[in-house]
N, C-alpha and C positions, 0 to 999 in steps of 0.2 A: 395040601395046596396053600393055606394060611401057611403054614412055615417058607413056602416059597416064594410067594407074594414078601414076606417081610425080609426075606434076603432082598429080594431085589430091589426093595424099599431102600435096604442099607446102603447099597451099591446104587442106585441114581444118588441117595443123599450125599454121598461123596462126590460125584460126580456133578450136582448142581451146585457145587461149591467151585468149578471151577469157571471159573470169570473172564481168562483173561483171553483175549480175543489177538488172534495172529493181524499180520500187516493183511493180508488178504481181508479178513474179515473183517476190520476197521475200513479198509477201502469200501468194501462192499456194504456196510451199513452207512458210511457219510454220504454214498452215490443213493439210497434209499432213502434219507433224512433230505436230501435234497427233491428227488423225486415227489414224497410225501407233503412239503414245502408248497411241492409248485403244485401241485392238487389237492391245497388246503378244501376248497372250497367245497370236494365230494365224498367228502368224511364226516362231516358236520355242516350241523341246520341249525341255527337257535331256534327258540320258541318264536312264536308270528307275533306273538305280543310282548316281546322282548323282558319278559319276568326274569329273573336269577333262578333259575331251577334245583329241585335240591334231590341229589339222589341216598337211599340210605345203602351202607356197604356192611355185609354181617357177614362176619370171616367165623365163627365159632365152630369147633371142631370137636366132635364127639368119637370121632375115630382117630384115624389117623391126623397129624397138624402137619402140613405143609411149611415150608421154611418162608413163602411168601405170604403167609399170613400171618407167621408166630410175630408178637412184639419186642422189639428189639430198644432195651433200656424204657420201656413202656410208648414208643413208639411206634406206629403199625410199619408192617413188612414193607416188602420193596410193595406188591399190589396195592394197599392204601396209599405209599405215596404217591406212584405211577396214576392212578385216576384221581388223586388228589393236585396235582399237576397239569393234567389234563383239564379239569374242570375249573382251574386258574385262568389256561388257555384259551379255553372255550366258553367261558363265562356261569358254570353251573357249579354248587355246592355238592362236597362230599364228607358225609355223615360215618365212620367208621366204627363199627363196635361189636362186641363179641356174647351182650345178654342178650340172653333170650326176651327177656321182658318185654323188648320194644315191642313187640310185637299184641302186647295187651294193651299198650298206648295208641295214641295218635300216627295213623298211617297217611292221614290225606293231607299232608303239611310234606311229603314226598312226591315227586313225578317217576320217581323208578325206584324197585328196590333190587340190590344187588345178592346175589350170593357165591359166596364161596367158601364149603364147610362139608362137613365129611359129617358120617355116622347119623344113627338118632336122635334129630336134636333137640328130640324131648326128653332126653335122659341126661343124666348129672356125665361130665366128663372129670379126667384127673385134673383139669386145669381148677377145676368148681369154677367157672361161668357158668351162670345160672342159665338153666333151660328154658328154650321155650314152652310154654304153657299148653294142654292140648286145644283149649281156647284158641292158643295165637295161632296155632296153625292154620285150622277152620279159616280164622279171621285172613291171613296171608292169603290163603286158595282164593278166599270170597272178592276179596278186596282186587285180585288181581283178575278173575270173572268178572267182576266192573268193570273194568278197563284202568288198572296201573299197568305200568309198564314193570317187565322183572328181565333181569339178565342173571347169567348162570354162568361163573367160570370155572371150567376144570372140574374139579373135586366137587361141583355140586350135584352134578349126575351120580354122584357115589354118598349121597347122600339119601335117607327114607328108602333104604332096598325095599322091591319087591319081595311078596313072601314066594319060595319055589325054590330050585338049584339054579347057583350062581352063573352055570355056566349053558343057563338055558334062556329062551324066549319065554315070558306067562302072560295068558290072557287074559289077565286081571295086575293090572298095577295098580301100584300103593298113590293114589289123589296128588301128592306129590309131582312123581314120576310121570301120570300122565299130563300136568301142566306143562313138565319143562320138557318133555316132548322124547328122550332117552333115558338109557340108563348103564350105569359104568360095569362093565364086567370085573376086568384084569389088566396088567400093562407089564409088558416087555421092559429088555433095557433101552436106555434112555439110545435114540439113534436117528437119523437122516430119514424122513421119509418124504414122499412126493404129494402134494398139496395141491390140490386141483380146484381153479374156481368156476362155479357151478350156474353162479348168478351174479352177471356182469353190471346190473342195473340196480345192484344195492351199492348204499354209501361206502366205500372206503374198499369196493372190490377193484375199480380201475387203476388205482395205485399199486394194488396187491398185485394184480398179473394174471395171468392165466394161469401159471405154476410156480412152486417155491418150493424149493428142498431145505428143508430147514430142520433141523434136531431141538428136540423134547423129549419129554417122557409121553408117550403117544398110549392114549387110551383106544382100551376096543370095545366098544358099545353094543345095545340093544335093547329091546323090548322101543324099536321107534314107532311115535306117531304115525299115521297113516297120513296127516296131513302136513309135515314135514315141511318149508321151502329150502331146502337145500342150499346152504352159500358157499361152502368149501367143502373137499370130499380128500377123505385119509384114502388116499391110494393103494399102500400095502406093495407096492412091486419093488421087490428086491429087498425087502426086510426080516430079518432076522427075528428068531421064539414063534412059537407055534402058533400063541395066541393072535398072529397077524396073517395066520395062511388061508386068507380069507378074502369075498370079494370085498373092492372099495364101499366104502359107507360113510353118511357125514359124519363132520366133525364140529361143523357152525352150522348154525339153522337157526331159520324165523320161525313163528305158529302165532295163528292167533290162541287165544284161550276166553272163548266165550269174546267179549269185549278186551279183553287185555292181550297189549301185545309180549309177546315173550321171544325171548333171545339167548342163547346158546353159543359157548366155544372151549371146546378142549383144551385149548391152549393158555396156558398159565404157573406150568409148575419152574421153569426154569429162568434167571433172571435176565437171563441175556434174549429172552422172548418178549418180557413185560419193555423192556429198552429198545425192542426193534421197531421202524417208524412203521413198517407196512403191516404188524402184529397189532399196534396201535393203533390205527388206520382205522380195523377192521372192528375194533371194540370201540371208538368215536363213532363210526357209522350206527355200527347195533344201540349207543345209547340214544343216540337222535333219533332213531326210528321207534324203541320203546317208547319215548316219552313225547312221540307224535307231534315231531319238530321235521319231518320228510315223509312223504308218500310214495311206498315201494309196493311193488304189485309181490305179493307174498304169494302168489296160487301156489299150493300144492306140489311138489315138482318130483317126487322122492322114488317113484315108482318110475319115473322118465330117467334120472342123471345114476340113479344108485340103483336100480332093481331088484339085485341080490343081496341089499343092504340088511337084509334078516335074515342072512344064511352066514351061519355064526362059523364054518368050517368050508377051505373047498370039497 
């Protein structure tokens, strides 16, 4: 199965290399940059007390490196600029970095911390960025049980696996995995799927729509929270590799975790996703609502919109 997984690795890598967008799809993203525009105002909150907010961003990969994290001439991927842009926009600081150490430092000089990183990242990777510490972990879990705010793109559900078969549910997850509320199985080739939003009354879901067909590399998840809030759901009809023959399940989600709020989205691997406004939308809203700049009713919803969302096969 790893020999298959890393083909298919090769084959989106080639394929997230391609960039260039037809007259259709330039139409279609400048009519969404406009839309996105005029619904500034339901994507983003500042703080009530108008501080400079500062988020931390730890791209560090212990597995696999995604091409939107690697540094390019020692500056971050297309993902650190894209929220580095964003928080110009929107008036909040973005901290980008790949040691682990930060994490034995100073955490409360942050309002969110981000991740997007693959593997164990307590162990040494080929890059030598230095790991996190088994300290800083603890310290990450504890800090975000207070109440920090943490977001999770892509590859960070594919990060700290559960111990058990990869291509099962376990009753026991790794402290990690039960903060951020999933966890990554496998992923098809990169292709079209239908995008369904689940929860109309979070930031930057009105802009989104009700549905989007849009192409990634689409992850198929599990071991989810019970308490779930649901914001967008991988639909799965009409797609293609087995690993998707399955019912819809989320793909973006709220939870709290003890006092900290957490936030989730699959979406991330390809660049024409980080540049989309209504992809953007949806990751301005989730950092507002981490870093408790908007008040969104998170109930539970996961058993209501997804039901067979842990039934890994039809």
């Amino acid at each position: 199965m790893a020999k298959t997984m890393n083909s298919l690795k090769t084959i989106d890598n080639i394929k997230s290399n391609e960039h260039c967008l037809d007259r259709r799809d330039m139409l279609r993203a400048a009519g969404a940059a406009v839309l996105a525009a005029s619904s500034f105002p339901l994507n983003w909150a500042a703080a009530a007390e108008k501080k400079k907010q500062k988020v931390l961003y730890f791209t560090r990969s212990a597995g696999y490196e995604h091409d939107a994290v690697k540094l390019k001439d020692g500056k971050p991927g297309i993902s650190g600029r894209i929220l580095t842009e964003l928080g110009k926009r929107h008036g909040f600081d973005v901290v980008c970095t790949k040691d682990g150490r930060v994490f034995d430092g100073d955490l409360d000089q942050y309002d969110a911390i981000a991740f997007y990183t693959s593997g164990v990242l307590t162990r040494p990777n080929e890059a030598r960025t230095p790991p996190m510490s088994t300290k800083g972990k603890k310290k990450l879990l504890s800090t975000i049980a207070a109440g920090k705010g943490f977001v999770g793109f892509h590859s960070a559900t594919d990060s700290f696996h559960s111990k058990g078969p990869r291509d099962q549910n376990q009753t026991k997850v790794d402290p990690y995995i039960a903060m951020l509320g999933g966890e990554f199985i496998v992923h098809g080739a990169q292709q079209q799927a239908l995008i369904r939003a689940a929860s109309p009354g979070f930031p930057g879901v009105k802009q989104f729509g009700q549905v989007q067909k849009l192409t990634e590399e689409w992850y198929t998840l599990k071991n989810f929270a019970k308490d779930l809030h649901v914001i967008l759901i991988e639909d799965n009809e009409g797609m293609k590799n087995d690993c998707y023959q399955r019912p819809p399940f989320p793909m973006t989600w709220a939870r709290m975790h003890k006092k900290g709020r957490v936030f989730y989205t699959s979406f991330g691997h390809r660049d024409d996703i980080w540049t989309n406004p209504l992809v953007q939308g949806i990751i301005t809203g989730g950092l507002a609502w981490v870093m408790g700049n908007v008040k969104v009713d998170v109930t539970p919803n996961i058993d209501k919109v997804t039901p067979k969302a842990g039934q890994l096969k039809y």
